[in-house]
Every structure is written in structure tokens, then in C-alpha cells.
N, CA, C and O atoms as CSV, one atom per row, in Angstrom:
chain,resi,resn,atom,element,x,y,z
A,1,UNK,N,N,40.463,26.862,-27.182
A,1,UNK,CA,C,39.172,27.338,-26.731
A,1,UNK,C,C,38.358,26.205,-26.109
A,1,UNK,O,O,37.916,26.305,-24.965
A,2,UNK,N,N,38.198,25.321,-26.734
A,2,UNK,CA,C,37.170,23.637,-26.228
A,2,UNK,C,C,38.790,23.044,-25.341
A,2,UNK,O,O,39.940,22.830,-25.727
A,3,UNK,N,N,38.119,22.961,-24.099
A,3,UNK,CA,C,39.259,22.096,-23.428
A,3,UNK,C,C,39.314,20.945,-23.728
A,3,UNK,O,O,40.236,20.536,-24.434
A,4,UNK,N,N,38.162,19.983,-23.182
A,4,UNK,CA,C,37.718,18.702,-23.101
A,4,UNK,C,C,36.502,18.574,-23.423
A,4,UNK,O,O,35.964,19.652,-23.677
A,5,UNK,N,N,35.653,17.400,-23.543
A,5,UNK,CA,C,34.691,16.600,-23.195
A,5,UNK,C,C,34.200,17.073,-21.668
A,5,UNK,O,O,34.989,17.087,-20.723
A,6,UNK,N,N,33.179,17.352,-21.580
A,6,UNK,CA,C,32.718,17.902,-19.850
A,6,UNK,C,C,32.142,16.742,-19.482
A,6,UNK,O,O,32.486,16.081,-18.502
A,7,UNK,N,N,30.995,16.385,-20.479
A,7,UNK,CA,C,30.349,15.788,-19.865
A,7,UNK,C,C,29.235,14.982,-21.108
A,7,UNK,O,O,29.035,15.489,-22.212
A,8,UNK,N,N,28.690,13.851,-20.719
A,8,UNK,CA,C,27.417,12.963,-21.705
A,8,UNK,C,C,26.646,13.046,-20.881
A,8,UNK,O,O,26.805,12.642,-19.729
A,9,UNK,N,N,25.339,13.770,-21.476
A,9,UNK,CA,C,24.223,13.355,-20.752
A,9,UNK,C,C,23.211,12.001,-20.977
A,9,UNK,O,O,22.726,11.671,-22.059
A,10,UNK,N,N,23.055,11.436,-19.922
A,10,UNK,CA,C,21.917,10.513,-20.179
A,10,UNK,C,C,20.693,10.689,-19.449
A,10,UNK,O,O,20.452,11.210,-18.360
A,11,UNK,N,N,19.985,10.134,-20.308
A,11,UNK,CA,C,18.023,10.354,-19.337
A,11,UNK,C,C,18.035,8.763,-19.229
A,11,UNK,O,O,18.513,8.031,-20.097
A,12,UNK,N,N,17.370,8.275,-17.896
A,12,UNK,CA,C,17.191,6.737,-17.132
A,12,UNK,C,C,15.870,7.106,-17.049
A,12,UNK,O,O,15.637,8.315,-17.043
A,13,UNK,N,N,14.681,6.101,-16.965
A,13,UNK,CA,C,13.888,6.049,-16.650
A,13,UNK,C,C,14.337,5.169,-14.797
A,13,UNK,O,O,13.880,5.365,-13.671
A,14,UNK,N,N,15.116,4.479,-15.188
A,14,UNK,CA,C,15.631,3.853,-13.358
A,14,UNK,C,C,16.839,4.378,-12.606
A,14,UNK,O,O,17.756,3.558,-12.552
A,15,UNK,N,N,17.029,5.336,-12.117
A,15,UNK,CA,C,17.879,6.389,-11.655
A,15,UNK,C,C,18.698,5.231,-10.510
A,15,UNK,O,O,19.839,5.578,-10.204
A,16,UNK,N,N,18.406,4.472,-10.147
A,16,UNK,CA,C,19.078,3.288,-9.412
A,16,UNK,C,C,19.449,2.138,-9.872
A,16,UNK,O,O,20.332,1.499,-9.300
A,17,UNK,N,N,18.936,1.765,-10.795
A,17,UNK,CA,C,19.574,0.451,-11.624
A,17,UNK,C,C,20.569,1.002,-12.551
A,17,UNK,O,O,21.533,0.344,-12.941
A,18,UNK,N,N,20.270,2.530,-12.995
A,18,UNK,CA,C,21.603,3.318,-14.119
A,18,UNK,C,C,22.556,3.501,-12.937
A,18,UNK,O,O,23.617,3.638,-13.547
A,19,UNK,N,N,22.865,3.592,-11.631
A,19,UNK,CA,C,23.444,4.083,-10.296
A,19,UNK,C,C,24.162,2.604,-10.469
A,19,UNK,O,O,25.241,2.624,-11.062
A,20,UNK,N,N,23.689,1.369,-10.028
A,20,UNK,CA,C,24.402,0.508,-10.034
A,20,UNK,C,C,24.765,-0.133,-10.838
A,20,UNK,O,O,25.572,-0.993,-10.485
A,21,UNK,N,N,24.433,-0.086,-12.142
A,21,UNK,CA,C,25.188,-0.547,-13.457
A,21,UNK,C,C,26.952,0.301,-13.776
A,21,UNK,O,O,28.022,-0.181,-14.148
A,22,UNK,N,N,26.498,1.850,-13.379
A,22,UNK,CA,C,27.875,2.707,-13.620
A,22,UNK,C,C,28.541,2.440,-12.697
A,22,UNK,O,O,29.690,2.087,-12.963
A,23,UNK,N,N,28.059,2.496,-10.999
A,23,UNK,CA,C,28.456,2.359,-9.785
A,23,UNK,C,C,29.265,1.581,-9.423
A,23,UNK,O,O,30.460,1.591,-9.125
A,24,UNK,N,N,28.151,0.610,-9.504
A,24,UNK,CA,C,28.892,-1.192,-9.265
A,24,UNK,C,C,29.847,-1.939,-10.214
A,24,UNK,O,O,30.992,-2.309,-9.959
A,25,UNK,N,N,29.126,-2.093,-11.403
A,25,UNK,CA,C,29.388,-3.121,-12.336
A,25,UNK,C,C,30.965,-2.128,-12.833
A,25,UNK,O,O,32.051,-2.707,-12.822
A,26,UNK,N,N,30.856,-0.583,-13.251
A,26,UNK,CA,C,32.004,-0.700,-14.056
A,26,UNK,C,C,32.873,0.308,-13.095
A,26,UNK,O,O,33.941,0.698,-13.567
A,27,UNK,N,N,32.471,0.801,-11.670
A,27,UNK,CA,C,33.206,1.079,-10.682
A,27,UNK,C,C,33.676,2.629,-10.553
A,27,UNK,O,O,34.555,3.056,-9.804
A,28,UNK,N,N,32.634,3.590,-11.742
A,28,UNK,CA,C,32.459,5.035,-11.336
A,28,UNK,C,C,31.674,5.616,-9.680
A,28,UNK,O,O,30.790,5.161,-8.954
A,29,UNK,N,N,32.434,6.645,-9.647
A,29,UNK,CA,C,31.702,6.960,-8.411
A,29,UNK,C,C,30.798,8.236,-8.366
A,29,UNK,O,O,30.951,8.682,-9.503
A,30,UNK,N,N,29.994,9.036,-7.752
A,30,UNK,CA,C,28.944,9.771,-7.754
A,30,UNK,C,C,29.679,10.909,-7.255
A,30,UNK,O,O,30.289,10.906,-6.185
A,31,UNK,N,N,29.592,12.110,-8.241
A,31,UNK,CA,C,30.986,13.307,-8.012
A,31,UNK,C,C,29.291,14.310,-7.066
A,31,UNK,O,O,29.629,14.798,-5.987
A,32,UNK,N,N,28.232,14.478,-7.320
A,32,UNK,CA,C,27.223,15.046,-7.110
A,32,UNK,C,C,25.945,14.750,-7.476
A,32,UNK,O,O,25.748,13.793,-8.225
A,33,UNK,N,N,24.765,15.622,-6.941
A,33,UNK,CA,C,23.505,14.830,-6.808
A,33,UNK,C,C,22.971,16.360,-7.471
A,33,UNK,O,O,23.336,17.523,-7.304
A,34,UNK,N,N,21.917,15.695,-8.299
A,34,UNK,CA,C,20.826,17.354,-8.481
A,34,UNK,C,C,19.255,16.655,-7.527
A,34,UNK,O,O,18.779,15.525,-7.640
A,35,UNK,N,N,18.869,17.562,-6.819
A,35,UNK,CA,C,17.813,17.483,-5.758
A,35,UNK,C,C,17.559,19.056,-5.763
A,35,UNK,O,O,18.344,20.005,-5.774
A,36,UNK,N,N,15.707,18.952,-5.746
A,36,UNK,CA,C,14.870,19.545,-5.621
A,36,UNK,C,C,13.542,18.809,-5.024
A,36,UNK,O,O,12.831,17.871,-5.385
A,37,UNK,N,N,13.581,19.875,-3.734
A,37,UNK,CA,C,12.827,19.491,-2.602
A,37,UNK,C,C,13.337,18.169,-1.533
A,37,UNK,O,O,12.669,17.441,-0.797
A,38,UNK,N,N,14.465,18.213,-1.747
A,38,UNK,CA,C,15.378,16.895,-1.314
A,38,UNK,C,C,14.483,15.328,-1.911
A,38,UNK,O,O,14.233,14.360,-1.194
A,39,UNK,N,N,14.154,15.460,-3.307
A,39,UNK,CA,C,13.905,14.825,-4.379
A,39,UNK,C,C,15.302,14.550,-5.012
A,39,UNK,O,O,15.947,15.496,-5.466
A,40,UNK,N,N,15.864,13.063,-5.060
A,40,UNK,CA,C,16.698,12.957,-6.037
A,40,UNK,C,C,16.289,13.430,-7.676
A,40,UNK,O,O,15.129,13.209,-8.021
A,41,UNK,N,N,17.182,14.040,-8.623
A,41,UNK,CA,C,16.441,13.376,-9.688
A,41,UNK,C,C,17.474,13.458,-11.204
A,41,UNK,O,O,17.313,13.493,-12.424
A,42,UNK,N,N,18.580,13.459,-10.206
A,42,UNK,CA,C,20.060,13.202,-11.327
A,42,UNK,C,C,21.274,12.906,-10.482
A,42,UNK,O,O,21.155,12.508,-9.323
A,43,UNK,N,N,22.236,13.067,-10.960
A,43,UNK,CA,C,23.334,12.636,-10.448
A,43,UNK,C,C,24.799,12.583,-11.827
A,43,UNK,O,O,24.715,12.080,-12.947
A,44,UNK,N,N,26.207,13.398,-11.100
A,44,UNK,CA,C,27.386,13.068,-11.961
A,44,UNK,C,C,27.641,12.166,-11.639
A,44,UNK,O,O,27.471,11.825,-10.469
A,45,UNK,N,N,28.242,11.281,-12.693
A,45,UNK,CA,C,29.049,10.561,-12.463
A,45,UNK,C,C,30.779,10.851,-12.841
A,45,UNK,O,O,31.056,11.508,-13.844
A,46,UNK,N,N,31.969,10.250,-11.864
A,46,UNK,CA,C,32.744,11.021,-12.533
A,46,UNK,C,C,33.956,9.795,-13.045
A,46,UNK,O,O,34.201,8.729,-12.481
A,47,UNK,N,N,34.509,10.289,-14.138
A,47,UNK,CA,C,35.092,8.918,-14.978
A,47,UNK,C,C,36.366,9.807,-15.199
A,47,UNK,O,O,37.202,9.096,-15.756
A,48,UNK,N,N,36.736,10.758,-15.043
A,48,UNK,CA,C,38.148,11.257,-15.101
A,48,UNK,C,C,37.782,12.637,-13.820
A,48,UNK,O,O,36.732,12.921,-13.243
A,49,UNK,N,N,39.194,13.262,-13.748
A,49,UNK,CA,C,39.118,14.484,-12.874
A,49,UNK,C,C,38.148,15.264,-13.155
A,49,UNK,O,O,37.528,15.811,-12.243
A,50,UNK,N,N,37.743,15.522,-14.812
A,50,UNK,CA,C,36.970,17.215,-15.082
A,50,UNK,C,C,36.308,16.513,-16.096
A,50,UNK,O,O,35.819,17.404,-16.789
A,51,UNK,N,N,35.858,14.894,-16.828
A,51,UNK,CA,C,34.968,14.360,-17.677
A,51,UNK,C,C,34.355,13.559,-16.528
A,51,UNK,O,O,34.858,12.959,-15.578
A,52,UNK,N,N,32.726,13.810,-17.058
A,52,UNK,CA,C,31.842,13.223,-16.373
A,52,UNK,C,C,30.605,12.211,-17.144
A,52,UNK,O,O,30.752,11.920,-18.332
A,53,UNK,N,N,29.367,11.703,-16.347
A,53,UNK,CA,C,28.495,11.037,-17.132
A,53,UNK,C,C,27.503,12.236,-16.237
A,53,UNK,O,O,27.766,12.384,-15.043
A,54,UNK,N,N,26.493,12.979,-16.797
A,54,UNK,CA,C,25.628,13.497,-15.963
A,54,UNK,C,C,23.928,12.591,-15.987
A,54,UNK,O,O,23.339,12.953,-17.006
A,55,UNK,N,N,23.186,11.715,-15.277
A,55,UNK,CA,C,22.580,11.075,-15.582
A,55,UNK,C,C,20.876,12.223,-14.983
A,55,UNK,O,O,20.807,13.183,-14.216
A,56,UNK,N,N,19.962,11.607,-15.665
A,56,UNK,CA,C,18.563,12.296,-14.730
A,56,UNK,C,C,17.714,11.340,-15.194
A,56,UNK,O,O,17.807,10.707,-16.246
A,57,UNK,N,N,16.983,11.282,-14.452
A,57,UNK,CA,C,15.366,10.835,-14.608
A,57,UNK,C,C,14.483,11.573,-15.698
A,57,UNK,O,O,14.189,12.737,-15.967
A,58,UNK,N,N,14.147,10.023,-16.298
A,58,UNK,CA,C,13.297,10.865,-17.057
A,58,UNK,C,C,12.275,9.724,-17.423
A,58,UNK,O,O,12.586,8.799,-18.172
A,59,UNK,N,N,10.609,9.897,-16.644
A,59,UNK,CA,C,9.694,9.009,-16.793
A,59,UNK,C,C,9.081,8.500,-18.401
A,59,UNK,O,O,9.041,7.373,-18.896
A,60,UNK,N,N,8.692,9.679,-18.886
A,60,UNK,CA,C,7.753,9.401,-20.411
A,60,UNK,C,C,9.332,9.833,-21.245
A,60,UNK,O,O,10.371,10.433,-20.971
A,61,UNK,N,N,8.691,9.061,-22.458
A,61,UNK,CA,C,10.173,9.141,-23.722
A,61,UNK,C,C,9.694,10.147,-24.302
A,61,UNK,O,O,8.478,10.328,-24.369
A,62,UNK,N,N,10.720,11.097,-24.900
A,62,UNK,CA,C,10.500,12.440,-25.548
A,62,UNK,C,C,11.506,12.516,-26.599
A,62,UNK,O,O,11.899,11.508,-27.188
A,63,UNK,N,N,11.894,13.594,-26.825
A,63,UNK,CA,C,13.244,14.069,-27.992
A,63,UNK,C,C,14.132,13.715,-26.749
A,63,UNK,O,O,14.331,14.499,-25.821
A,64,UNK,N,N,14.623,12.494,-26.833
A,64,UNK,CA,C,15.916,12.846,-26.006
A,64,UNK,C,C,15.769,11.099,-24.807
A,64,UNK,O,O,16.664,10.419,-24.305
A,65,UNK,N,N,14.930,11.016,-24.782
A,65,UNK,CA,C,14.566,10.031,-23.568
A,65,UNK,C,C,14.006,8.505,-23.297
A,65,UNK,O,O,12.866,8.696,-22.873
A,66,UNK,N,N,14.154,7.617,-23.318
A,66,UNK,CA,C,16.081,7.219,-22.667
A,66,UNK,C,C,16.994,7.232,-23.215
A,66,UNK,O,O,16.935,6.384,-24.106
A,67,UNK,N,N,17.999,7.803,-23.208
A,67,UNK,CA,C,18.939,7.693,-24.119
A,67,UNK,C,C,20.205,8.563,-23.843
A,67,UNK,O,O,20.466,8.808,-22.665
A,68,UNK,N,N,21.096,9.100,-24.929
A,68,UNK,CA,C,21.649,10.404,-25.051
A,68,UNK,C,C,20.765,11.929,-25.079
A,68,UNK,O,O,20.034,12.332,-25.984
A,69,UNK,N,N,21.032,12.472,-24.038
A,69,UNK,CA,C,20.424,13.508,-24.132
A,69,UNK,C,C,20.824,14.739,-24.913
A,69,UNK,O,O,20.178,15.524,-25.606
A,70,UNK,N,N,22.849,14.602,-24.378
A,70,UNK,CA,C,23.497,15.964,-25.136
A,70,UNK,C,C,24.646,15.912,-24.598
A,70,UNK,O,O,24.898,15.377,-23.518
A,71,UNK,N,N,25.486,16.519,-25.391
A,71,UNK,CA,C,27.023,16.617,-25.212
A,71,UNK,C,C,27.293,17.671,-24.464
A,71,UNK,O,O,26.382,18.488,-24.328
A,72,UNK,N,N,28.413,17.891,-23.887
A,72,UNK,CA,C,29.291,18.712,-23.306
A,72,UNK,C,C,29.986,19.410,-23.558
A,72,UNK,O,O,30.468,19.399,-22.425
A,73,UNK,N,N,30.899,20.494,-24.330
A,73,UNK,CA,C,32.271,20.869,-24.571
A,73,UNK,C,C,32.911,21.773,-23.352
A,73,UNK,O,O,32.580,22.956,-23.274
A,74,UNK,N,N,33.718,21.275,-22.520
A,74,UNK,CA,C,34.160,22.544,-21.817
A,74,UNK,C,C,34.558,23.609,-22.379
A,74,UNK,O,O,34.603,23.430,-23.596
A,75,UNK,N,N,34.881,24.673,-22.070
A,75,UNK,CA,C,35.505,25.927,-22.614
A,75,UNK,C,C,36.117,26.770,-21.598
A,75,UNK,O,O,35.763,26.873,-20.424
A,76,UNK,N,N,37.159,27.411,-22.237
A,76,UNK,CA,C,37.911,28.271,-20.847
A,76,UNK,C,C,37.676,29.515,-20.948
A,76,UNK,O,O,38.207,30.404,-20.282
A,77,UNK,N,N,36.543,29.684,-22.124
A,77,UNK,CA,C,36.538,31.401,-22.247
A,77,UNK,C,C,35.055,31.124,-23.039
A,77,UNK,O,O,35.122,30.842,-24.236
A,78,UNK,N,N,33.413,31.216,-22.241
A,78,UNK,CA,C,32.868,30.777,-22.951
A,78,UNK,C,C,32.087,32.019,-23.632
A,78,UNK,O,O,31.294,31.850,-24.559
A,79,UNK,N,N,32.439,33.484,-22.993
A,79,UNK,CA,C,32.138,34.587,-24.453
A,79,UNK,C,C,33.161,34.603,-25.175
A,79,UNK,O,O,32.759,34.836,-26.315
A,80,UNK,N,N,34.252,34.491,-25.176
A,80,UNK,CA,C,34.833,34.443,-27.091
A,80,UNK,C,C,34.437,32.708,-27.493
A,80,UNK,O,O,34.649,32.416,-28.670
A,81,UNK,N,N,33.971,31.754,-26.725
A,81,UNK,CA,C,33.462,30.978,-27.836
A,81,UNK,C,C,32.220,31.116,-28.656
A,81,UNK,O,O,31.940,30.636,-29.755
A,82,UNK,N,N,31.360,32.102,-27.629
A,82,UNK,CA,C,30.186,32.193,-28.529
A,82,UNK,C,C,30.562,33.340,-29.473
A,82,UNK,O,O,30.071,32.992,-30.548
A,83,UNK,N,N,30.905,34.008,-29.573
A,83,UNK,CA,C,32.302,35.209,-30.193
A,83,UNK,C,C,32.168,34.311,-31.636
A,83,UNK,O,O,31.361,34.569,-32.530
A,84,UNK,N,N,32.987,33.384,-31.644
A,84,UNK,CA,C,33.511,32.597,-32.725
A,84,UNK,C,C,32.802,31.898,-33.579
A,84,UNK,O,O,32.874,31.843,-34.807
A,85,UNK,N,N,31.555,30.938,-32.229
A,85,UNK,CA,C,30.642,30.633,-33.013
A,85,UNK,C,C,29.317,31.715,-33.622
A,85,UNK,O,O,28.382,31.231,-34.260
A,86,UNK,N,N,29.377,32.766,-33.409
A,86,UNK,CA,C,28.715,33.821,-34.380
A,86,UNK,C,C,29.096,34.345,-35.562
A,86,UNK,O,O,28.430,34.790,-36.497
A,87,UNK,N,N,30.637,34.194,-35.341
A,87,UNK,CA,C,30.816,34.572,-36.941
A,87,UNK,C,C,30.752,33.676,-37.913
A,87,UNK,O,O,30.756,33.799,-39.138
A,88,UNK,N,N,30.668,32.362,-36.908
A,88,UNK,CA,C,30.453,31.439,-38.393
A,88,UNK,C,C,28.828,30.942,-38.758
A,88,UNK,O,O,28.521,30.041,-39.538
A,89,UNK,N,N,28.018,31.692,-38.064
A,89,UNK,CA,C,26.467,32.135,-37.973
A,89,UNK,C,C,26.137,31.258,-37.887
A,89,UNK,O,O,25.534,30.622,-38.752
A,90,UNK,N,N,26.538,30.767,-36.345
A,90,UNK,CA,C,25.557,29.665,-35.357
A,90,UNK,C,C,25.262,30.111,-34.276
A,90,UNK,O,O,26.000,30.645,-33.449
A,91,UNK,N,N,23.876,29.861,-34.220
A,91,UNK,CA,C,23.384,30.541,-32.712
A,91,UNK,C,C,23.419,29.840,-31.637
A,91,UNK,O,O,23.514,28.613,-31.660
A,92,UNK,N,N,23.339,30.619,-30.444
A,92,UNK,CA,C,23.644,30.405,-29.013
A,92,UNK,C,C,22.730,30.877,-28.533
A,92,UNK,O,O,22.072,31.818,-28.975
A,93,UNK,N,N,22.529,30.140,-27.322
A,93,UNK,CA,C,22.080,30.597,-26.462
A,93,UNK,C,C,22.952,31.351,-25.468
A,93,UNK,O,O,24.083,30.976,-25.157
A,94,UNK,N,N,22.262,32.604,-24.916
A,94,UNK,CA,C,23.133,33.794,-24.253
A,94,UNK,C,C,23.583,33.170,-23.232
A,94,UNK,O,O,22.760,32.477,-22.635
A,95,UNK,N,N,25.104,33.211,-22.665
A,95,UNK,CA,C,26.365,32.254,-21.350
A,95,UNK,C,C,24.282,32.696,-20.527
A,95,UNK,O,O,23.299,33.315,-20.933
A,96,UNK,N,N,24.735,31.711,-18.988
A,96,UNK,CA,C,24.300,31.858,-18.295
A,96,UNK,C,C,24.962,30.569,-16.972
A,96,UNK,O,O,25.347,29.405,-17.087
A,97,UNK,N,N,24.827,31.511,-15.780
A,97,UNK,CA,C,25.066,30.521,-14.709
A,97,UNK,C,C,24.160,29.830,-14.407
A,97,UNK,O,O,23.066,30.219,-13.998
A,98,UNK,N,N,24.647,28.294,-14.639
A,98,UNK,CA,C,23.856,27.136,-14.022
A,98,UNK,C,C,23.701,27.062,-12.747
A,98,UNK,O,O,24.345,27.683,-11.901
A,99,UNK,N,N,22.680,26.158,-12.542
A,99,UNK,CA,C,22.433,25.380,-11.022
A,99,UNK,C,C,23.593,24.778,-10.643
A,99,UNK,O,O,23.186,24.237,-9.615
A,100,UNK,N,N,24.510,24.538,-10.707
A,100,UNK,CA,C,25.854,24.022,-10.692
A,100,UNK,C,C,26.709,24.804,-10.619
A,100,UNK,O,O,27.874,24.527,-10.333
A,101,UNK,N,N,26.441,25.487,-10.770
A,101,UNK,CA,C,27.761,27.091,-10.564
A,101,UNK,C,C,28.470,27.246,-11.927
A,101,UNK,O,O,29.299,28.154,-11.990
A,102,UNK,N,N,28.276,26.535,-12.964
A,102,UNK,CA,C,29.101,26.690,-14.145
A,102,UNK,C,C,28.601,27.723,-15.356
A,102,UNK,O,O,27.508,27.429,-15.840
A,103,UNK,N,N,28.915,28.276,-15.612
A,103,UNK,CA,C,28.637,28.782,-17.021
A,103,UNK,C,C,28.298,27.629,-18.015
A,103,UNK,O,O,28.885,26.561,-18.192
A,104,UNK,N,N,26.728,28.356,-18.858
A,104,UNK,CA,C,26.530,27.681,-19.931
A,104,UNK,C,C,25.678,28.003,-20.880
A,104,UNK,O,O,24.799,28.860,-20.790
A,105,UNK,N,N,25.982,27.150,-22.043
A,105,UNK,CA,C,25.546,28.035,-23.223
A,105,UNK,C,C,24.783,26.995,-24.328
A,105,UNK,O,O,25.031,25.876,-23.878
A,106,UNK,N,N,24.145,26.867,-25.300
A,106,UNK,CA,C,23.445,25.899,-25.858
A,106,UNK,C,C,23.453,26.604,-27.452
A,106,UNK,O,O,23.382,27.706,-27.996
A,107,UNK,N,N,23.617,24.881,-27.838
A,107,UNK,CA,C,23.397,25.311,-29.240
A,107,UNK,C,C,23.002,23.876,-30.093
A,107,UNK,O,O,23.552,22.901,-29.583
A,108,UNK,N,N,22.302,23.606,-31.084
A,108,UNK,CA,C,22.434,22.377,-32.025
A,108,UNK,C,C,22.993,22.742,-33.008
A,108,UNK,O,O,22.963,23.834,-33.576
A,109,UNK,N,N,23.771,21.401,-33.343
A,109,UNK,CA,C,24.116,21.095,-34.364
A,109,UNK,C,C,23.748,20.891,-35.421
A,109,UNK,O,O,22.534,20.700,-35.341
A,110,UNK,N,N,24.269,20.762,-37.003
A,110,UNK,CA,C,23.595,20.594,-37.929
A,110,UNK,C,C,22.105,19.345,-38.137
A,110,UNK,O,O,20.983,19.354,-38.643
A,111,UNK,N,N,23.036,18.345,-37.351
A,111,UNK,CA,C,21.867,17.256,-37.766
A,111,UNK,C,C,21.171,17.116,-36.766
A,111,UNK,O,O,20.535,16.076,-36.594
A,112,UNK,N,N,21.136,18.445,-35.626
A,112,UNK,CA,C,20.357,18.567,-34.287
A,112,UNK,C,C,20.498,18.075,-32.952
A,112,UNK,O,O,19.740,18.154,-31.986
A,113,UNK,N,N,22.040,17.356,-33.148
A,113,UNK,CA,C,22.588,17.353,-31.671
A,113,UNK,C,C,22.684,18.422,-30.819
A,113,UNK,O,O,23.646,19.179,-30.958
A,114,UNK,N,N,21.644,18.687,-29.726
A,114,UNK,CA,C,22.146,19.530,-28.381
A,114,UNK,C,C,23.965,19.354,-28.148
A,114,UNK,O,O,24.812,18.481,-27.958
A,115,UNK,N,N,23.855,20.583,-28.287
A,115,UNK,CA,C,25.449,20.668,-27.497
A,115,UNK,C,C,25.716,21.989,-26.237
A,115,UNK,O,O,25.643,23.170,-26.577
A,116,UNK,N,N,25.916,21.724,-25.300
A,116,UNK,CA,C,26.141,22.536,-24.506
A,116,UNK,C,C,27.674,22.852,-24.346
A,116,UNK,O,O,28.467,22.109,-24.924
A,117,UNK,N,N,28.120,23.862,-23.632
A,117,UNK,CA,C,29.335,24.325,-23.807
A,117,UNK,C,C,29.295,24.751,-21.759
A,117,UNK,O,O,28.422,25.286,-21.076
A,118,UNK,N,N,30.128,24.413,-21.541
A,118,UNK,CA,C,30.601,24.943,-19.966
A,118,UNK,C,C,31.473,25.620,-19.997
A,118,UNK,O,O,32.238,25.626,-20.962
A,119,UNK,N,N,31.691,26.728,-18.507
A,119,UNK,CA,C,32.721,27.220,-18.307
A,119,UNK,C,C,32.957,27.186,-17.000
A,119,UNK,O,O,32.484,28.080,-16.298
A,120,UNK,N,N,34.030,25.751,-16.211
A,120,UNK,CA,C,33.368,25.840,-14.920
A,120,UNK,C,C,34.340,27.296,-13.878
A,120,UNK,O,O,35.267,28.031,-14.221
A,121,UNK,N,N,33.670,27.199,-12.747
A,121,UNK,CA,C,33.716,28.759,-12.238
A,121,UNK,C,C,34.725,27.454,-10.490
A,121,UNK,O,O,34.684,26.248,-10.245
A,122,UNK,N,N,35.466,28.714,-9.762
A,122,UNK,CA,C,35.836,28.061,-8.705
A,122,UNK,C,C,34.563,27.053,-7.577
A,122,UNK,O,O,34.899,26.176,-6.780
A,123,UNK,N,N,33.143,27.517,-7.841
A,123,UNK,CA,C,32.386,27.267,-7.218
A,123,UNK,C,C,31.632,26.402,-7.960
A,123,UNK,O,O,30.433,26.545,-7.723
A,124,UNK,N,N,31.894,25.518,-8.808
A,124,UNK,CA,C,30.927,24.937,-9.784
A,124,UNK,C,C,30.990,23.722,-8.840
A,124,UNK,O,O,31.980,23.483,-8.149
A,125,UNK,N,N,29.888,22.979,-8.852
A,125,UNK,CA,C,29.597,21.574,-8.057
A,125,UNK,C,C,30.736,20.157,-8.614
A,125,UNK,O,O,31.246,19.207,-8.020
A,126,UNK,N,N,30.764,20.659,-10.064
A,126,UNK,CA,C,32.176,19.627,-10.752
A,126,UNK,C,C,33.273,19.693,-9.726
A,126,UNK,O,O,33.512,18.533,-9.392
A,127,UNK,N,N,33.920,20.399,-9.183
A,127,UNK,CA,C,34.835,20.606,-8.607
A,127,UNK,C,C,34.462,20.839,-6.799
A,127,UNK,O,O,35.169,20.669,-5.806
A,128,UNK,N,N,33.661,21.095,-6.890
A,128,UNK,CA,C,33.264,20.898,-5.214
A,128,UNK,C,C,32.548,19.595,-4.551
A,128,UNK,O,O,32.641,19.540,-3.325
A,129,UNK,N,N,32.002,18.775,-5.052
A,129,UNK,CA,C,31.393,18.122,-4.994
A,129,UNK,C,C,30.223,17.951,-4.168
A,129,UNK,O,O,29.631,16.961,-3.736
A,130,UNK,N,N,30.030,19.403,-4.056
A,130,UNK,CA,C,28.919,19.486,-3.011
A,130,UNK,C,C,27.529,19.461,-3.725
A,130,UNK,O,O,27.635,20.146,-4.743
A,131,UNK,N,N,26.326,18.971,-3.609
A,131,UNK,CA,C,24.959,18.325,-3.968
A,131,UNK,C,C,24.092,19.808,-4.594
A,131,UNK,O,O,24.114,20.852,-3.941
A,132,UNK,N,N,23.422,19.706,-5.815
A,132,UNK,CA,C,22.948,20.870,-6.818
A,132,UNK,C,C,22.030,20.923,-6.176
A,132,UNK,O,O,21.410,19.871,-6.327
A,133,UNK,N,N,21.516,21.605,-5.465
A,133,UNK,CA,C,19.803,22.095,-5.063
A,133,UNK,C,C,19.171,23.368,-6.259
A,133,UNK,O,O,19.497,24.551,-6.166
A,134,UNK,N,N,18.301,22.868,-7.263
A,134,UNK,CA,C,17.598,23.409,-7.718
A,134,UNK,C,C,16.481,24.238,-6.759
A,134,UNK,O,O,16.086,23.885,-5.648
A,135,UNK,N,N,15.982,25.771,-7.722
A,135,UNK,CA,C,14.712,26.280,-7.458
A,135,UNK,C,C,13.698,26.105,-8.267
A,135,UNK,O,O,12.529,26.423,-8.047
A,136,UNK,N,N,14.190,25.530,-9.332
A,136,UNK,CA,C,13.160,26.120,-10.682
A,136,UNK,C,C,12.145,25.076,-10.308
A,136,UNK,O,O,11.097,24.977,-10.947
């Protein structure tokens, strides 16, 4: 059911010095961009074919910021995973298609790790590498 690792999120307050630390120094390359209003304000990074680093901006520190934001699990079937994780009475958030074209679903963990769950679709930006334009 969990394929892989999808993805680590991180929040940067310097969306260009985190760019050339992953970029440069340890020689990942930029699989896609999230832009709204042709505003940068994230970016994959990609460190295997289908595991990624997903990075964003994030000015003021919050639950989450700078730092680890939240995990990934891919999934190849992500209603029987939420299926599974209901009977063992953990809640989800209902699948939904991302800005990215992927299926996704949310949940924490006991000690309150965000965990998201993907399901990517032929059109998901992971695999196309074409640039996320948000509306929201």
C-alpha cells in the first residue's frame, strides 16, 4: 500500500540560499517550481526518480517553520489507504487533488507529526516537471 518516501517538506525563510546549498553544494536539481502570480514561493527538489525534498518559503516561524514541515508517504491506492487507516480509528483528511495533480490526504500522528499521503496521477507535476501555478 505505502510505496516510498514521496517527499520531506521543508519551510526556508531564504528560498535561494536553501536553492544553492541543495543545488550547488550537494548537486540536487529543481524537478518543479510552485508560483502564484508568477511569484516564486517553493520548489522540488529531486534526489531519486519519485523521492523528493519539497522546499517553500516561509517568512515568520510558526508550528512548522524553519524547519521540517511534514512527511510524505506515497501510496498506490490512496482510498483503501484511508480504508485501512479508519479501521484502525485514525482520521483523514478526505483524498483530494492537489495543485500538483496528485492525490492527497492528511493526517497526524500520535506525537503530531503531519503526514501526508500521495497518489501521483499521469499528470502530477512529480513526473512532468512542468511548474505548479496555484489559485488559492
Amino acid at each position: 500500500m505505502i510505496k516510498s518516501l514521496a517527499h520531506l517538506c521543508l519551510y526556508t525563510r531564504d528560498l535561494a540560499g536553501t536553492q544553492a546549498f541543495y543545488c550547488d553544494a550537494l548537486g540536487l536539481k529543481i524537478k518543479f517550481r510552485f508560483l502564484k502570480d508568477d511569484v516564486l514561493f517553493g520548489y522540488y527538489l529531486q534526489v531519486t526518480d519519485s523521492q523528493f525534498l519539497e522546499v517553500f518559503y516561509r517568512a515568520e516561524p510558526s508550528s512548522g517553520a524553519p524547519g521540517i514541515g511534514h512527511i510524505c508517504l506515497e501510496t498506490d491506492d490512496i482510498q483503501a489507504m484511508r480504508a485501512r487507516l479508519t479501521v484502525h480509528g485514525v482520521e483523514t483528511t478526505e483524498p483530494k487533488l492537489g495543485a500538483d495533480h496528485s492525490w492527497q490526504m492528511w493526517l497526524h500522528a500520535p506525537e503530531g507529526t503531519a503526514i501526508e499521503f500521495h497518489q501521483y496521477t499521469p499528470q502530477s507535476c512529480q513526473y512532468t516537471g512542468e511548474d505548479c501555478i496555484v489559485n488559492w
